[in-house]
C-alpha positions, -999 to +999 in steps of 0.1 A: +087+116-139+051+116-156+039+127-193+044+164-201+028+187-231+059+196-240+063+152-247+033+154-266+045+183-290+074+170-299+057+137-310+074+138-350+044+116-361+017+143-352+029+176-364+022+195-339+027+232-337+027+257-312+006+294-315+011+304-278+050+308-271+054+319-232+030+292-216+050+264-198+046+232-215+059+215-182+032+208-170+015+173-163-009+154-186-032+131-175-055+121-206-072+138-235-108+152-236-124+162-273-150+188-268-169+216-288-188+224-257-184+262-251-178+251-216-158+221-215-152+216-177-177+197-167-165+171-187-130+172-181-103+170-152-073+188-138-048+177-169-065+171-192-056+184-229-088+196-243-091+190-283-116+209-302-124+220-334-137+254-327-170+246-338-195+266-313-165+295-312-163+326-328-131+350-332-146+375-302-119+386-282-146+381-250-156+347-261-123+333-266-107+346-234-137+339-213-135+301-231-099+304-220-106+313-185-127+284-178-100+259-190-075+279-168-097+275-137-107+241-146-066+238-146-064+223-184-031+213-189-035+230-227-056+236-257-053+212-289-073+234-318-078+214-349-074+244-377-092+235-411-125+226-404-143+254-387-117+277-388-087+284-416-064+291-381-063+296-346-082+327-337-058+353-330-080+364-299-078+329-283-039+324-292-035+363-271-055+350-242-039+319-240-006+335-239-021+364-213-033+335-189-005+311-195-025+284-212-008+265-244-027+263-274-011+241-299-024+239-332-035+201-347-030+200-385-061+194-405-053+159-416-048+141-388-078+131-366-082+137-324-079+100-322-042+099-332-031+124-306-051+104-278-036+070-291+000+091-291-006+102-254-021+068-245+011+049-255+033+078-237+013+074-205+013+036-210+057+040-213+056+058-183+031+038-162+055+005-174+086+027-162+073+037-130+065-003-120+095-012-133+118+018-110+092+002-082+103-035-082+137-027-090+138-004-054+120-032-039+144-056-047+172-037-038+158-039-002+151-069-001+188-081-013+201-057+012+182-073+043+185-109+029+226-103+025+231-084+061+210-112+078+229-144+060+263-125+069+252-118+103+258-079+097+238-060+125+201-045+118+218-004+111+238-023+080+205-028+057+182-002+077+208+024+064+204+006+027+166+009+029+163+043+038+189+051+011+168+031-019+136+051-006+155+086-005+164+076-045+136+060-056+116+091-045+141+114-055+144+136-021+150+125+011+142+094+036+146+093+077+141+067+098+132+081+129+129+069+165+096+074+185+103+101+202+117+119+168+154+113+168+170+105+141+182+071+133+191+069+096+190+095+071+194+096+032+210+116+021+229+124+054+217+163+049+182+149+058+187+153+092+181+190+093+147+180+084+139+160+115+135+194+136+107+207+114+088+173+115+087+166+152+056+185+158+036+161+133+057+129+150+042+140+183+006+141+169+009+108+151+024+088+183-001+084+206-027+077+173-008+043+167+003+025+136-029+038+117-022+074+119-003+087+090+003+124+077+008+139+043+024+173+040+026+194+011+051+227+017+072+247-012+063+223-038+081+194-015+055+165-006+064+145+027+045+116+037+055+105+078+041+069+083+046+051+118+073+016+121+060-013+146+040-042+146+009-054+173+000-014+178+036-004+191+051+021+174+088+019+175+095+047+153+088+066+116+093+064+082+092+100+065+098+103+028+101+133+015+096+141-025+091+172-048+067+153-070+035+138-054+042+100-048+022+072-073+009+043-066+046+023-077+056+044-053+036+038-027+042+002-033+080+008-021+074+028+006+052+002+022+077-026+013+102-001+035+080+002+057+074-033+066+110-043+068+120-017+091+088-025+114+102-064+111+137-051+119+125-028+152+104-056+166+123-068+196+109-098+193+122-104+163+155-094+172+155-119+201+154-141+173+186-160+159+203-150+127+187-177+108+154-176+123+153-137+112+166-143+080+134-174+072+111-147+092+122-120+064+120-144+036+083-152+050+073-118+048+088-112+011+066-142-001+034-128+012+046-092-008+064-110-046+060-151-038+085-172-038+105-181-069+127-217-073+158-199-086+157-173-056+154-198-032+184-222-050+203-194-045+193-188-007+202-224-002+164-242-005+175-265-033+149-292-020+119-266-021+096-269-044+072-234-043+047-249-065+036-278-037+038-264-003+018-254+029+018-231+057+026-240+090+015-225+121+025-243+155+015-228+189+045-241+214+037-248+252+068-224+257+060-189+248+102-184+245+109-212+220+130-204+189+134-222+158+154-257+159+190-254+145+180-279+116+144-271+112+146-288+077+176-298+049+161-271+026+126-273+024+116-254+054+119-220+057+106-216+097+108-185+122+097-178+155+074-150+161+087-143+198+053-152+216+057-187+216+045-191+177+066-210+153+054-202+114+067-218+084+069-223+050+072-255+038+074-278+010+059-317+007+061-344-017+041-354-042+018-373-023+012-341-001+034-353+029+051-328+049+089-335+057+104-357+084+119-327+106+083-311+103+063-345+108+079-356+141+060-324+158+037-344+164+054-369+187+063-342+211+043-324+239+061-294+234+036-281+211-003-275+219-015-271+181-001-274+148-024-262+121-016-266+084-028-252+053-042-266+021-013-275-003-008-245-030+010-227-050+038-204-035+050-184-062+021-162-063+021-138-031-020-143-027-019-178-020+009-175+005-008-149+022-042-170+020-020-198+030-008-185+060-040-175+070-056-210+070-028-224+087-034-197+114-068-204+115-063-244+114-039-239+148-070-219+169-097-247+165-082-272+185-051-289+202-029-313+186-026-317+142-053-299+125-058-294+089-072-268+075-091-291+046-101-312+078-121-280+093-158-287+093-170-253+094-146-225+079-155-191+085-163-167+058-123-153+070-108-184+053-122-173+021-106-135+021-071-129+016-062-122+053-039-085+042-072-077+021-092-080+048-071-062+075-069-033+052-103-032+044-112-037+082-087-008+091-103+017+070-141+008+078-131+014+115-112+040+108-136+067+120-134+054+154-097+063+155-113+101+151-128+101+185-114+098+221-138+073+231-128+050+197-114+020+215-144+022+244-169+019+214-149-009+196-148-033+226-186-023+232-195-035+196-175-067+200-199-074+232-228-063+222-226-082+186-215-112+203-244-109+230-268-107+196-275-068+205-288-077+239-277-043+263-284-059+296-263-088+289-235-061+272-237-041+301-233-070+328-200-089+306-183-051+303-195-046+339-211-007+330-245+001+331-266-007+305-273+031+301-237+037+291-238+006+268-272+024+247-251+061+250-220+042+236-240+019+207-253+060+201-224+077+192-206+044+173-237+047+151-231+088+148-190+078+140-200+055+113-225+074+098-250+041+093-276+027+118-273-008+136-301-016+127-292-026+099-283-063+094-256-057+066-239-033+089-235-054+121-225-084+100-199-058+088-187-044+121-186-081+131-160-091+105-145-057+106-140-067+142-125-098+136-101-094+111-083-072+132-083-095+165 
């Protein structure tokens, strides 16, 4: 739902009246523009309600219809005239032109200033915008509760899939499908979805072969449908298509990626080698990096010892690329999962002094694990520092063997700094026009050498094993995909970290 004219109008406080009568007053309003500019649109935006006195405008028929043209082409959601001051009323002309080219002109009563009716549509868009992130988190908790029960009760992966795909299809107000890579369907919401499937398989077998950072957005009779690949570690083990008749907001893009996370979790077949409990701590994981972790939620889920406001993150690398998650990792202050590549990562909650728990601390009398890194002790309740807290404990595990802390590190990278999702995304989209051409993955793995070989070609050319002819051809057209020169210092220090935020 968003702001309307039609809202506005029928504000009691303002008194506004209409002088046009057939114009739709459906339409979408996105802010208010004062002008007594005889041309207006530079200054103002597709929905935008133009306010203006009249004051460079005469009562010419010409004039006011060619003044109403430009708002129509500019697409004005309508025309506030403020009567009074320059004019007695509306010009008759500019009320016939505005009902000839379906624009509404609504008349603004002399006492009351421009400034009211922006303040008006500020608080409606302000409603709205709190609305719209409230509908959001309410659809994202509903998925989360749905995966969180079916995993505790042991109910198979279709039981909450089918709940996801069925808070999507009503958040969004159409339609959701859950699609298999090859285009079949595997859940739809509502079940009359499925007809859809056939007319999207042509875009599903584009996307495929692009990987999990191709996406489309389609826009057909008024319906918007958005088809966004499921997987993790560059499979893609399916898609996500929403479909919509309005065009999806941020809120709701929020939800959709929330869906589309848990459905890539719940694909994984790693994951799904996983016990019960291990997949329901590797879910919980991955809700605390998207709304942190809150004490009553996790009383309720059984983590009455937890304490989200002291923790760390754990990341142990196991000498047994099969190992799952002990049958009593902790008594409720560990929330632990495996991450089916011989990788245990957990959540996990210490004392006052900072000490980490028995069932965690004996670790380190074992040989079964090679490295156990461990984060800085923070504050779990806010999503950023679990996600930054997972990343140092990553990082901690990769710069030796044995118990490593991350506070311990003597050099940290500039990564430890960055909130590791920022990064990724940011690192997704400035390599993003590599994904445009055939050669994309060629030039990436060229860049990585040649930036690590300090832009030396020979020595590129001999570590790739390719002639250093095809190394200068290749460092050619990555500079003509980016559209910036490697020359430049900023932008190799750039590609560098773009680089290695994504592995």
């Amino acid at each position: 739902m968003t702001v309307t004219v039609e809202q506005v109008v029928l504000l009691a406080e303002l008194d506004l009246r209409l002088a046009t009568h057939t114009p739709s007053l459906d339409r979408p309003l996105r802010w208010v523009a004062v002008s007594e500019q005889q041309d207006p649109t530079p200054w103002i935006e597709s929905g935008d309600l133009v306010l203006t006195t009249g004051m460079a405008m005469s009562s010419d028929a010409s004039e006011c219809r060619a003044y109403v043209e430009r708002l129509v082409r500019a697409d004005a959601a309508g025309l506030g005239f403020g009567v009074g001051l320059h004019h007695v009323q509306v010009p008759a002309a500019l009320v016939a032109a505005g009902e000839e080219l379906g624009l509404p002109v609504i008349i603004v009563p002399e006492p009351l200033p421009f400034v009211a009716v922006s303040r008006a549509v500020s608080r409606l868009l302000s409603a709205e915008e709190y609305a719209e992130s409230g509908a959001s988190f309410d659809s994202q908790r509903k998925m989360i509760r749905a995966v969180l029960a079916a995993s505790a009760s042991g109910d198979s992966d279709s039981t909450w899939a089918e709940a996801v795909v069925a808070t999507l299809a009503k958040h969004v107000g159409g339609f959701a499908l859950h699609l298999s890579p090859t285009g079949a369907v595997v859940n739809a919401a509502p079940a009359s979805a499925v007809d859809q499937a056939a007319d999207l398989q042509g875009e599903v077998d584009r996307l495929r072969p692009r990987g999990l950072l191709a996406s489309a957005s389609v826009v057909t009779g008024g319906q918007h449908t958005v088809l966004v690949p499921v997987g993790i570690r560059e499979t893609v083990r399916g898609f996500l298509v929403i479909g919509s008749p309005r065009h999806l907001t941020s809120a709701d893009q929020a939800v959709v990626n929330l869906g589309v996370s848990l459905l890539s979790w719940g694909t994984n077949s790693a994951a799904a080698r996983d016990g019960a409990g291990g997949r329901w701590h590797a879910l919980l994981i991955e809700h605390a990096s998207v709304d942190g972790l809150s004490s009553a939620r996790l009383n309720d889920l059984g983590f009455g010892r937890f304490d989200p406001r002291r923790a760390v993150a754990v990341v142990a690398r196991a000498l047994d690329p099969k190992v799952s998650v002990p049958e009593h990792a902790g008594d409720g202050d560990v929330v632990l999962a495996a991450d089916g590549s011989g990788v245990l990562v957990g959540l996990v909650a210490v004392d006052e002094h900072g000490r980490l728990p028995d069932s965690i601390r004996t670790w380190g009398s074992t040989s079964a694990f090679r490295a156990v890194g461990v984060s800085e002790v923070t504050d779990l309740t806010d999503p950023i520092n679990v996600r930054q807290a997972l990343a140092q404990a990553r990082e901690a595990s990769t710069s030796g063997t044995g118990w490593c802390m991350f506070g311990d590190l003597r050099t940290r990278s500039i990564d430890s700094l960055i909130d590791g999702s920022l990064s990724r995304a940011w690192a997704e989209s400035y390599l993003r026009p590599f994904s445009a051409v055939d050669e994309g993955a060629e030039l990436k793995t060229t860049l990585r050498a040649w930036l690590a070989h300090h832009g030396q070609v020979d020595a590129t050319a001999q570590d790739l094993g390719i002639h250093r002819h095809t190394v200068r051809h290749r460092l050619r057209r990555a500079e003509a995909a980016l559209g910036a020169s490697l020359d430049d210092p900023s932008v190799r220090a750039d590609l560098w970290f773009a680089l290695r935020s994504l592995g």
